[in-house]
Each structure stands twice: as C-alpha cells, then as structure tokens.
N, C-alpha and C positions, 0 to 999 in steps of 0.2 A: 417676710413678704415673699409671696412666691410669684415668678413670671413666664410667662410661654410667649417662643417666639420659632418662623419657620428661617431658614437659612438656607434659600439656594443662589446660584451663581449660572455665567456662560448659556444663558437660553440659546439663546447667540436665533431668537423669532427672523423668517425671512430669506433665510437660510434655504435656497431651492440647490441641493443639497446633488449631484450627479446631475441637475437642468430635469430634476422630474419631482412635477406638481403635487407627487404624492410623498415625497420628503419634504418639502414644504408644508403641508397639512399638517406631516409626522410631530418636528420641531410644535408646532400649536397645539396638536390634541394632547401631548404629553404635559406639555403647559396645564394646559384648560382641568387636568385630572390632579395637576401638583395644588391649584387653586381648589378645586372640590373638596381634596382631603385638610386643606386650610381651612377651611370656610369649618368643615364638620368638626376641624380641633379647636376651633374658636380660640386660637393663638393671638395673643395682645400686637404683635407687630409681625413685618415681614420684611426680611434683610433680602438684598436683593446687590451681590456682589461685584455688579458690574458685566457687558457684555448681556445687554437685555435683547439687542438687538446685533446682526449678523454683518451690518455693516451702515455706514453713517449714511450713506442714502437709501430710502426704503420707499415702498411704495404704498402707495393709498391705503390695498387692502392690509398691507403687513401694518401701520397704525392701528386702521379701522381694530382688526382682530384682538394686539396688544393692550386698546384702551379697553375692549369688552372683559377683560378678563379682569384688568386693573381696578375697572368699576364696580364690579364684583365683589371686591377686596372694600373698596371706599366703601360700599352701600351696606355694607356688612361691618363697620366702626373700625373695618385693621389699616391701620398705618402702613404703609409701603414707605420704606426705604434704601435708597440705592445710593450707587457713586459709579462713576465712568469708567466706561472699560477702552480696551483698547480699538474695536473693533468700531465704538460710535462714537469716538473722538469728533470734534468736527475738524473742517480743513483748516491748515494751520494760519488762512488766512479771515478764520469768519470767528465769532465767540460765542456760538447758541449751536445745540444738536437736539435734538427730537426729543431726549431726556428734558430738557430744558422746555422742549411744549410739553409736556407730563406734567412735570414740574407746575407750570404755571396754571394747567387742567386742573392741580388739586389730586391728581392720579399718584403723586410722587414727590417723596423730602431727598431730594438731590443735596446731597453733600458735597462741597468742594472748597477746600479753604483755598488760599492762594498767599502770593508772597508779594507784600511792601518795603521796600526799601531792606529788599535783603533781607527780610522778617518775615517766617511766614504766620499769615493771618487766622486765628482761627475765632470764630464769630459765632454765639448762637444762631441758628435758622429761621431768619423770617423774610417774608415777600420773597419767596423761591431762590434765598443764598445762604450758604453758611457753611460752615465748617464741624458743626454736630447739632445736634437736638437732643431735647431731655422729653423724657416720655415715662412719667410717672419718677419710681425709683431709678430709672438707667436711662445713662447717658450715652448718647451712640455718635462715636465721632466718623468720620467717615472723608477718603482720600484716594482718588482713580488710578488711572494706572501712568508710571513714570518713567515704564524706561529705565533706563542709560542713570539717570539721576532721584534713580527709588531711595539708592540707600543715602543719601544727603536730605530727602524729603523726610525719611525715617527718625534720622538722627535731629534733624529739627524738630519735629512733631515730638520725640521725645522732649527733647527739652522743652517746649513750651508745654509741654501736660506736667513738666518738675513744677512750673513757676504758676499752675490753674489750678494742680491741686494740694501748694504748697500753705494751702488756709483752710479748704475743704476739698477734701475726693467725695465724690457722688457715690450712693453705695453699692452702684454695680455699674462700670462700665465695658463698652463693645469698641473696638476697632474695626470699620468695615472698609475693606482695601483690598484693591486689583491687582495681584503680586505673586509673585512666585517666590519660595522659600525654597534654599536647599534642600536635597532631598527628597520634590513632588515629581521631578521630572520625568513627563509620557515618553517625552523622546531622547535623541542621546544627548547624553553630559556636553553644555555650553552650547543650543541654540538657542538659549534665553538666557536673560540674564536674572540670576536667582541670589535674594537677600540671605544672608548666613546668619545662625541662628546668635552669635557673636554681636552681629547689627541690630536684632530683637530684644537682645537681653534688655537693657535702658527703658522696655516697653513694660516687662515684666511687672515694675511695683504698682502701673497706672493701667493696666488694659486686664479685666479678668475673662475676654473672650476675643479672639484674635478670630473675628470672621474673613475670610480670604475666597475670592475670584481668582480665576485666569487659567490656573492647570484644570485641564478637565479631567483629574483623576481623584478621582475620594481621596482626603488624607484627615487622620484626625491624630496628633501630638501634642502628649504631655496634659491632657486635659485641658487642655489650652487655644490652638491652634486647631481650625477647621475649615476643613474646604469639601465642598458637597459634590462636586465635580459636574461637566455639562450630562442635564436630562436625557439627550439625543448624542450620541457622538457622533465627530465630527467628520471622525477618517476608521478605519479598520482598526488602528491601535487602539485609539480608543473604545471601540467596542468591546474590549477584554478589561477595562476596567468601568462597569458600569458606573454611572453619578447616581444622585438623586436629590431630597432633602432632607437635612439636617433638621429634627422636631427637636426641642431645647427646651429643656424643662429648671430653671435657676432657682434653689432656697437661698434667698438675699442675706448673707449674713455673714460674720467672719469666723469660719472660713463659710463662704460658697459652697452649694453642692448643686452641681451642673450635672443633669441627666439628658445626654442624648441619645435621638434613634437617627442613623441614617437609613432612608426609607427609598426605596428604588418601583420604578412603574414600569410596566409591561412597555415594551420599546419592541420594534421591528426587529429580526432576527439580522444579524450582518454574521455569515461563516464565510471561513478559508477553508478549500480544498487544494488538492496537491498533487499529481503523478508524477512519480521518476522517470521517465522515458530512457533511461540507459538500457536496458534489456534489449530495446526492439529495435530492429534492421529496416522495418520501412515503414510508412507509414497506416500499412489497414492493420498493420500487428498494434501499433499505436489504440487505434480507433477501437479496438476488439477489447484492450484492454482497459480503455475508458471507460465501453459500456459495460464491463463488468467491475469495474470499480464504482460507477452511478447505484448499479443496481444493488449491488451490496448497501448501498448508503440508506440505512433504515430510518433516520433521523426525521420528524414531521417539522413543520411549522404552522405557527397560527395564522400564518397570512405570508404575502409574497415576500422572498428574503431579498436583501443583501448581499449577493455572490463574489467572491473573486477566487478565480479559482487561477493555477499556477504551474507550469509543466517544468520542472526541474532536471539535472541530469546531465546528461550528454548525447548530443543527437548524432545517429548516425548515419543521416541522409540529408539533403540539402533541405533546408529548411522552406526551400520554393515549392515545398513538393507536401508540405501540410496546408492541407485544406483548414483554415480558423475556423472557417463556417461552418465546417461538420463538427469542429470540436464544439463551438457554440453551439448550435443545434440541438450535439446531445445533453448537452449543461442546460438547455434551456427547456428540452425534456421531459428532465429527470425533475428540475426543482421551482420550474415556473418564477422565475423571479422577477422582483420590481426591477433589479438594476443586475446588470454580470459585468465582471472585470476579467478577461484572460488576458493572461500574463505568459507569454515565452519567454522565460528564461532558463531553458535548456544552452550549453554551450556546443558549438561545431563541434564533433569530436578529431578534428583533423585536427584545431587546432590549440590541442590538450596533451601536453607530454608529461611524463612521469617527473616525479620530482628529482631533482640531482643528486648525489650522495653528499653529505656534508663535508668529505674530506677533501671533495675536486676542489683546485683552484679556482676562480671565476671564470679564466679561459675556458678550461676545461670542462666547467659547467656552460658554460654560451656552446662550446662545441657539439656537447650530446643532446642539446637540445634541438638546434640543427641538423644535426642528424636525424634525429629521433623526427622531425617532420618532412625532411628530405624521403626518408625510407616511406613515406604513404604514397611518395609521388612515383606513380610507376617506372616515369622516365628517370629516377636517379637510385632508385631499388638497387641497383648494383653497384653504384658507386658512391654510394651515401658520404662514406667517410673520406672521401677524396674529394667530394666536393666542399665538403664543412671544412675540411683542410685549408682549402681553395679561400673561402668565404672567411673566416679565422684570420689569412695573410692579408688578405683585401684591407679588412679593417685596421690591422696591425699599421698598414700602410698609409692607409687616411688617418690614424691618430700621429704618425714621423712627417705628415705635412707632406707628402710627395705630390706632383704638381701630379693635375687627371692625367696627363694623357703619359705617364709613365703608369698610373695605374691600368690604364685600360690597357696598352700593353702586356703587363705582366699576367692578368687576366686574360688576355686573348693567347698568353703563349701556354700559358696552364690550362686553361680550356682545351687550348689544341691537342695537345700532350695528351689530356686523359680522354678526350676523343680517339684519337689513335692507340691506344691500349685499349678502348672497347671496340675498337673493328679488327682489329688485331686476332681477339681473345674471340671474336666474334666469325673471324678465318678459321680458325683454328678450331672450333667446334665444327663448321660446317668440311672441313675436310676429315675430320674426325667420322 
C-alpha cells in the first residue's frame, strides 16, 4: 500500500512580525501557497506539528484567515492533523485554545492524550479528544509540547505503545510531537531543553516516522526523524536556515520505503550587512565609505527586504558625533526595505587596550592596562606609569582593609609628590 502525506510545523499565523502588517500578510501568503501545492499533490493527510498559530490570543482576522485555508484542505477530503505547540498553549488556568475551536469546526484531529492516575492516557480520537487516530493503514499518534517534563512524557508514551502494540502494531505508524531533539539547535547549546537520542531509542521498534515541531530549522536523521522547520523565520538566524514542507511518500511494508522531498517557498529576502568602521577618524570618512560600500552592493531583490545592517570595529570618535539617520538614510536608499535594523556595535577606541603578555603576573597585567589608558588621557601622557603605580598601591590597600581615611591620605601625599616632580620638571624646561 502506498501513502502521501504533507509534514509542516511552527506557522507560528498572526505573527505581525517587527509591528508591520506586511509580515503579518507574509506568515499567511506562504501558508496559502504550502496549501496550493497540497491540494495539487492530492496528499491523503496533513501533519501539522504544532505552533499553528503565534501566540494563544489571536485576533478575528488571524482565525478568520487560518480557517480559509484549513477549509481548503477539508473541502478537498485531506485530514488535518495537528497537536499543541508551545506558543498556543492556553493559560494555565483555562482548558480550551483556538486549536480546540478547530478542532470542534471539523478543521482539525487535535491530538492530546493526557495522564490518569499517574497513567498516561492514550484514547483513540473521537468527539475532538484523543491521543492518535487511524486513517486508513497508519496510525498517527500525536503529543504537544512539554517542557521541563518531555522526556518522562517520552518514556511513558513509550511504554504504553510496548503494551498497544504487544497483540497488534498497525502497519505503519507516525509520532507527531512539539520537541526538540539533540542536535536541532538554531541557537546556542542549552536555551531549550532538547530530548537525547538515548530518550528516543524505546520509540524506535513502535514509531516508523518521528514527525517533530518546535526548532525552526530543517532536520531530517536516520530516515527517521523529521522536522520541516518554520515557512517564515522568525529572527535573522533563522533566515539562514530556510524550513519548508516535508512531501512523504511511504511503500507500507517491511521494511518501509519512505521518500521524502523538503520543499521550500519563495519567502521575503531578510540580509545582514556589515562595515568595520576601524579605518576612519571621523565621521564624513565613515559616511563616504558607507556609500561606496552601498553602491558596490550589486545584489537585487524581488520585493522589499529585510535589513539589519551592523557597524563593527572600533570607533574613533565620540559616538555622539554619528549621525544614525544619515546612516539609515543611506541604507534606506540603497535597498528600499520593508523593515532596517542598525546596529552600533563598534567599541570606544579609548577604551580598547592591547592584550597583556601571558608571562605578566595579574598585577602586572592590571598595571599596563592602566597605563595603556592613562597615556590617551592628555593630562597623565607624561606620567602614565606613576600614576598606574599610584592606582596599583591604592587598591593593594583596599584589599589589607586600611580604614578610608589613611587611604585618601596616602593618595593625597602621592599625588602631591608627583605633582611636584611635574612642576619641577616643568621649571626646568622653561629655564632651559
């Protein structure tokens, strides 16, 4: 038996995306185009990962749009399938979210089992509850997103598929689950919490397709394990790993032969640009080489982009004395875009010293760095290292516990002292 089905995740519909109504739109036309190419593959079901929508309160038109497209899908015999993502949980004190009127539209086989008595429950699907659905030869079990207590959901869920399909297994089944697995992560190592593939194994004799939500980054492991990643991204990182959907082609039989395509749709342009600003001394050298760095930028787009552009470096003039709005300006120029992000992050150069040598002791590394910023200050240009001397005993002294007012003495008699060796030094030239 052979079956087709579409596999995306993370719509994340509703989504007014920078507060401009044209990333709003964006998130929906990309939608409306994943649906067209559904409708024309005449795919038997549609897995729908979790994160249909951008957050648990939505508004009128963000329904109204969502169910046009879902009706689409109904009026055309494909099943819609989904489970809860994290982003349209409801509040933790109510037990219905917008999935749940889907759900009861007939738009949507909302999956959710849950736990009795310590047990968790898994129920075939009827009158908008359940914990999987059968649809022909496959059975699609289906579990939202968990948090903190994924991998105890995990290990449960395994074992209750030991004890459901220790009489008959169905001859092809789906896990569809809001989760992250080691190994997907967009961003750095441990701001989510991600299931290890050690936790999955127990899944491996009962699951022959592991559909996965939540990282919005494509991943396809082991023949196994898929995730379609978000249609729209959500921040800049994600724009370098586009998503799309997974088209799934299954010959039913043992073994399986699973053919997929991940398929990707034209999406608004989101680029990063860049300038070192370390070269230049003031600002119009700045602005000169801006615009010839613009103009250089041969790159088209099909429509308004994306921007964030980023001034790197080391600046060396008071940063009160750049104009942003001529930078924006010529950024806005050159590339017309829906949305710009500039980013200063150029540092002072005042206060940038070279690095230590590795052999000084920490004193002596705290001392040349002191220096090293004493010497820009005109007024200690000459006595840099008398006064890092100076700064050096100070603290020697505040770490032996000496009460203030021996400190600021000893301070005032050292100050004095090297006062009097620059007027000194300072006679003595002038008689000179």
């Amino acid at each position: 038996m052979r079956v087709r089905f579409a596999h995306l995740a993370d719509l994340h519909l509703g989504y007014e995306q920078y507060h401009s109504p044209e990333r709003y739109r964006d998130f929906f036309q990309t939608f409306r185009r994943a649906v067209s190419d559904i409708l024309k593959e005449q795919v038997d079901f549609v897995l729908i990962a979790g994160d249909l929508f951008h957050q648990r309160v939505i508004s009128p038109l963000t329904l109204i749009l969502a169910q046009r497209e879902l009706q689409r899908l109904k009026e055309a015999g494909i099943p819609v399938v989904g489970v809860m993502g994290n982003h349209e949980q409801p509040h933790y004190r109510q037990d219905h979210s917008w999935l749940d009127f889907l759900s009861a539209q007939g738009l949507l086989i909302l999956l959710r089992p849950y736990y009795q008595d310590e047990k968790l429950v898994l129920q075939p699907y009827q009158d908008g509850a359940g914990g999987y659905v059968d649809l022909e030869d496959v059975r699609i079990y289906g579990t939202g997103y968990h948090g903190a207590a994924a991998p105890r959901v995990f290990a449960d869920l395994s074992a209750r598929l030991e004890e459901l399909h220790a009489e008959r297994r169905p001859p092809f089944t789906i896990l569809l689950a809001h989760a992250e697995v080691e190994g997907m992560l967009v961003r750095g190592a441990g701001t989510r919490i991600s299931l290890t593939h050690y936790q999955l194994a127990p899944l491996r004799p009962h699951i022959d397709y592991l559909a996965l939500g939540h990282v919005h980054k494509p991943a396809q492991q082991d023949g196994w394990l898929f995730n379609p990643g978000s249609l729209e991204p959500n921040n800049f990182d994600e724009s370098q790993h586009p998503g799309g959907v997974f088209f799934v082609e299954v010959e039913i039989g043992r073994p399986h032969t699973i053919r997929s395509e991940h398929r990707r749709y034209a999406r608004r342009p989101f680029i990063r640009r860049r300038l070192d600003v370390t070269p230049f001394q003031t600002p119009e050298e700045l602005y000169d080489a801006l615009r010839r760095q613009l103009q250089a930028d041969a790159e088209q787009f099909p429509m308004p982009p994306v921007v964030e552009f980023s001034l790197d470096g080391l600046l060396h003039f008071p940063s009160s004395a750049l104009q942003m709005d001529m930078v924006a300006e010529l950024i806005r120029q050159r590339y017309q875009p829906l949305v710009s992000q500039i980013h200063l992050r150029a540092a002072p150069a005042e206060y940038v010293v070279n690095a230590p040598a590795e052999h000084l002791s920490r004193a002596e590394m705290e001392q040349q760095v002191m220096r090293e910023l004493l010497q820009r200050d005109g007024r200690f240009q000459g006595s840099a290292e008398q006064w890092a001397g100076i700064f050096r005993e100070l603290k020697e002294r505040v770490l032996e516990r000496q009460s203030a007012d021996e400190i600021i003495r000893q301070l005032r008699l050292s100050a004095s002292s090297l006062l009097d060796e620059g007027m000194a030094e300072e006679d003595v030239h002038h008689a000179g």
